[in-house]
C-alpha positions as YAML, in Angstrom:
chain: A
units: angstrom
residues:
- id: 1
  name: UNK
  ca: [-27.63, 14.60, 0.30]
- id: 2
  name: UNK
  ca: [-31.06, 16.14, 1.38]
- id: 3
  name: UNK
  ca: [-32.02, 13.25, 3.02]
- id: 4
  name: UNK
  ca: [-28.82, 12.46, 4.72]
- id: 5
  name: UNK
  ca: [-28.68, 16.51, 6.26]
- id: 6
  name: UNK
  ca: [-32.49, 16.37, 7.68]
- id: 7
  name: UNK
  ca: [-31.62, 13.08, 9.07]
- id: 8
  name: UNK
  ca: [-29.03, 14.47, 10.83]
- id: 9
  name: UNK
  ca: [-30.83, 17.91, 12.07]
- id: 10
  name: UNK
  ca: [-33.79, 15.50, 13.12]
- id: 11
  name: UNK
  ca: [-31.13, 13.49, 15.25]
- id: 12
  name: UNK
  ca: [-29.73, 16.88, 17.10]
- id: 13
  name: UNK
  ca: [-33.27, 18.27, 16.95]
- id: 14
  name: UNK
  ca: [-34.65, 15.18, 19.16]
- id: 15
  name: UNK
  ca: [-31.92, 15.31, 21.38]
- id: 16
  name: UNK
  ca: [-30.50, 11.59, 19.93]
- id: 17
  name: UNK
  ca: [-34.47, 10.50, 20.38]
- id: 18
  name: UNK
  ca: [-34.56, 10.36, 16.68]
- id: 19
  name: UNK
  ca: [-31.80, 7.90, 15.72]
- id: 20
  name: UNK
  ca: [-32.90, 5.19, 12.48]
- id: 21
  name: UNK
  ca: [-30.46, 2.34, 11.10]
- id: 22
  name: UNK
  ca: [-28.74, 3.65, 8.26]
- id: 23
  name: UNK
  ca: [-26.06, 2.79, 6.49]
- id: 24
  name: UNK
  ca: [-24.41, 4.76, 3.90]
- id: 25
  name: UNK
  ca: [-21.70, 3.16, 1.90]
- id: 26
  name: UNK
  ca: [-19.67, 5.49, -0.33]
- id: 27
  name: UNK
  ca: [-16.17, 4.95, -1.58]
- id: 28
  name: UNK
  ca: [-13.20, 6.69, -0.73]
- id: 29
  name: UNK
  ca: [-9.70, 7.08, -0.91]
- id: 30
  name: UNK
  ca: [-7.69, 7.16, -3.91]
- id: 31
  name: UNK
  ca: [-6.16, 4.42, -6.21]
- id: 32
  name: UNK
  ca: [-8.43, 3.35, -9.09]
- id: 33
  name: UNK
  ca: [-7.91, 7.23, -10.83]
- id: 34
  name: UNK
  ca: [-10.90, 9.50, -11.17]
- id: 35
  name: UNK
  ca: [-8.96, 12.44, -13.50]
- id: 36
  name: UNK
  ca: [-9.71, 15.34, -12.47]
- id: 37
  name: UNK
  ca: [-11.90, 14.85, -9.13]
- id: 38
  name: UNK
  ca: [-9.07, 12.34, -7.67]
- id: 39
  name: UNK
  ca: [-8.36, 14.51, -4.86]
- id: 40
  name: UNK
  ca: [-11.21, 16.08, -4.23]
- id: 41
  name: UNK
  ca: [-13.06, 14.08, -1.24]
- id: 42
  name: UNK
  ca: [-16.61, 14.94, 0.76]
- id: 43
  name: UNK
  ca: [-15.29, 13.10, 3.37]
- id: 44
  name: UNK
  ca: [-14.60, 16.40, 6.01]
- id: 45
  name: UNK
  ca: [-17.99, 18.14, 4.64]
- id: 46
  name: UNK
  ca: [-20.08, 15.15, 5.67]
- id: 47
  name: UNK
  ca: [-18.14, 14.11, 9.35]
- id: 48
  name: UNK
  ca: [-19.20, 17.76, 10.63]
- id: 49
  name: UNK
  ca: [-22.81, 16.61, 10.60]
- id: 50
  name: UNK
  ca: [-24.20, 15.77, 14.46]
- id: 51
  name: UNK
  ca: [-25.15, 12.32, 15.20]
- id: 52
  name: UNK
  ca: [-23.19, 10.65, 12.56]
- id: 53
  name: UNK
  ca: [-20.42, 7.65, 13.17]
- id: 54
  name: UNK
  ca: [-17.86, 7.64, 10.59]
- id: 55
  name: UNK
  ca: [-16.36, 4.22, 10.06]
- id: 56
  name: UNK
  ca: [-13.13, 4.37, 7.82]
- id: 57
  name: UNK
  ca: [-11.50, 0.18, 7.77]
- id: 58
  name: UNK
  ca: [-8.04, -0.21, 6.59]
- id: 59
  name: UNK
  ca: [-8.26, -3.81, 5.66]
- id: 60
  name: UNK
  ca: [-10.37, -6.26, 4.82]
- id: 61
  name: UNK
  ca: [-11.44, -7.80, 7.43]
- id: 62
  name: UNK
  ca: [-12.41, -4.69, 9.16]
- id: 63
  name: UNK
  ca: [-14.27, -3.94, 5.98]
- id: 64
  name: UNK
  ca: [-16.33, -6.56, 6.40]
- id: 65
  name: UNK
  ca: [-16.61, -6.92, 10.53]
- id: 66
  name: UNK
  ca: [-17.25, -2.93, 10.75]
- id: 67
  name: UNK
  ca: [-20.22, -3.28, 7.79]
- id: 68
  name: UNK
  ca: [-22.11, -5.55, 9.69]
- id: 69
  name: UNK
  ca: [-22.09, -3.56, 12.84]
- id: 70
  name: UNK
  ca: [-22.96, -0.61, 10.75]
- id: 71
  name: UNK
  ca: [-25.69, -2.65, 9.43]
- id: 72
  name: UNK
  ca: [-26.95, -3.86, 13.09]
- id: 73
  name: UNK
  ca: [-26.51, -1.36, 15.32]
- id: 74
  name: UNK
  ca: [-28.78, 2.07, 15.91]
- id: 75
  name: UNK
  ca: [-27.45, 5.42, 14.14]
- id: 76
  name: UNK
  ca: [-27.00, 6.90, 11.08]
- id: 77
  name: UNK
  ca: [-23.38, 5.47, 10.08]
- id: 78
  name: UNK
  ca: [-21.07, 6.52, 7.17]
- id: 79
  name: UNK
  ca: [-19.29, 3.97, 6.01]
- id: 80
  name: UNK
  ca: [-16.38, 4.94, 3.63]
- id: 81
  name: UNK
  ca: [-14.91, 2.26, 1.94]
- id: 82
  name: UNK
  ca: [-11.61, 2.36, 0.40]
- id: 83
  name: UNK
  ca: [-11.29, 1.88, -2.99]
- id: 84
  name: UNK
  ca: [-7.89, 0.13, -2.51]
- id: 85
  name: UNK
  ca: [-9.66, -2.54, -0.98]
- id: 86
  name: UNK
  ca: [-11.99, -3.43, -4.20]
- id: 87
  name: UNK
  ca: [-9.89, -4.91, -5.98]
- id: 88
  name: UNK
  ca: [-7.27, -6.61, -3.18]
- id: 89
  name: UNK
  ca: [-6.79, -10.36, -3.55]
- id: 90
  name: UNK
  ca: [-6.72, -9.86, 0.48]
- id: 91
  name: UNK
  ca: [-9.93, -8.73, 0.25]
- id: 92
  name: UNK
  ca: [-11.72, -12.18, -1.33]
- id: 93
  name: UNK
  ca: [-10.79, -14.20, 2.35]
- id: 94
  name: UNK
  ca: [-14.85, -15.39, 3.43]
- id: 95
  name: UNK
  ca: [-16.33, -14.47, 7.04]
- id: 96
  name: UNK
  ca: [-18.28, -16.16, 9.10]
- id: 97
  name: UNK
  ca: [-21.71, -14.61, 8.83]
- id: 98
  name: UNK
  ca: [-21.71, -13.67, 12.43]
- id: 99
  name: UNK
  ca: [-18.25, -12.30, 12.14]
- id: 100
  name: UNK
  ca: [-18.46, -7.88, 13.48]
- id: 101
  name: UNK
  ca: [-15.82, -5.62, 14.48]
- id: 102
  name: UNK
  ca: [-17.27, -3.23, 17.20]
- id: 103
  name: UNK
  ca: [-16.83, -0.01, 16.75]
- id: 104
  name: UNK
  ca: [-13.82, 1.79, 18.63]
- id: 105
  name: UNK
  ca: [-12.04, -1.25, 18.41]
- id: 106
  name: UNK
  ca: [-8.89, -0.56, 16.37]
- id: 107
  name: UNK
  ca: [-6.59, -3.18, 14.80]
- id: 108
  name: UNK
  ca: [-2.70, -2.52, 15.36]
- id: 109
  name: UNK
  ca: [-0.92, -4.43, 12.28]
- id: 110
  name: UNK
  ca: [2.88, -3.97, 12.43]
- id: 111
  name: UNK
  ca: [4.62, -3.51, 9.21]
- id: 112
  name: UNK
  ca: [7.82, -4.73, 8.01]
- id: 113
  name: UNK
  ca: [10.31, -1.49, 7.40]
- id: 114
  name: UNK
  ca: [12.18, -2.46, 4.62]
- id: 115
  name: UNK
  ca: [15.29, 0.05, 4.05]
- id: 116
  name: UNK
  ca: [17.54, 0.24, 0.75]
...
């Protein structure tokens, strides 16, 4: 956590001069249980920081498109990864290795209502 906060004072210190490739994956979200900590997320705490994309996919695909961008591109990224998606059979379709979602490019999925 040290290193992640001077990293991001060095960033607004330098005026975005000082901006190194950095990926941090953490897991997020709830769904696999966690007792008493379930709830309790760092996810607000750590998106106040200057200089820091947050990258938060909803499916798979953008999973794996968004962590490759993450993993190319300058910045310090946080990538949270939902924990929903770990163990989704969804989740096990292969990517071309060349295969990125860029950033600010959101994915509109319809879903089927389904009334009683």
């Amino acid at each position: 956590m040290e290193n992640f906060v001077d990293t991001t004072h060095d960033y607004w210190r330098s005026k975005g001069q000082f901006s190194p490739n950095i990926t941090i994956r953490l897991a997020s979200g709830g769904y696999i249980g966690g007792g008493l900590y379930h709830s309790q997320t760092t996810e607000g705490a750590l998106t106040t920081f200057p200089g820091v994309r947050v990258v938060y996919p909803s499916y798979a695909d953008d999973a794996a498109g968004l962590l490759r961008t993450s993993i190319r591109s300058r910045g310090l990224t946080l990538f949270l990864e939902p924990k929903a998606l770990y163990n989704s059979p969804k989740a096990a379709t292969p990517f071309p290795d060349d295969f990125e979602v860029p950033f600010g490019k959101a994915k509109v999925k319809e879903k089927e209502l389904i009334l009683p």
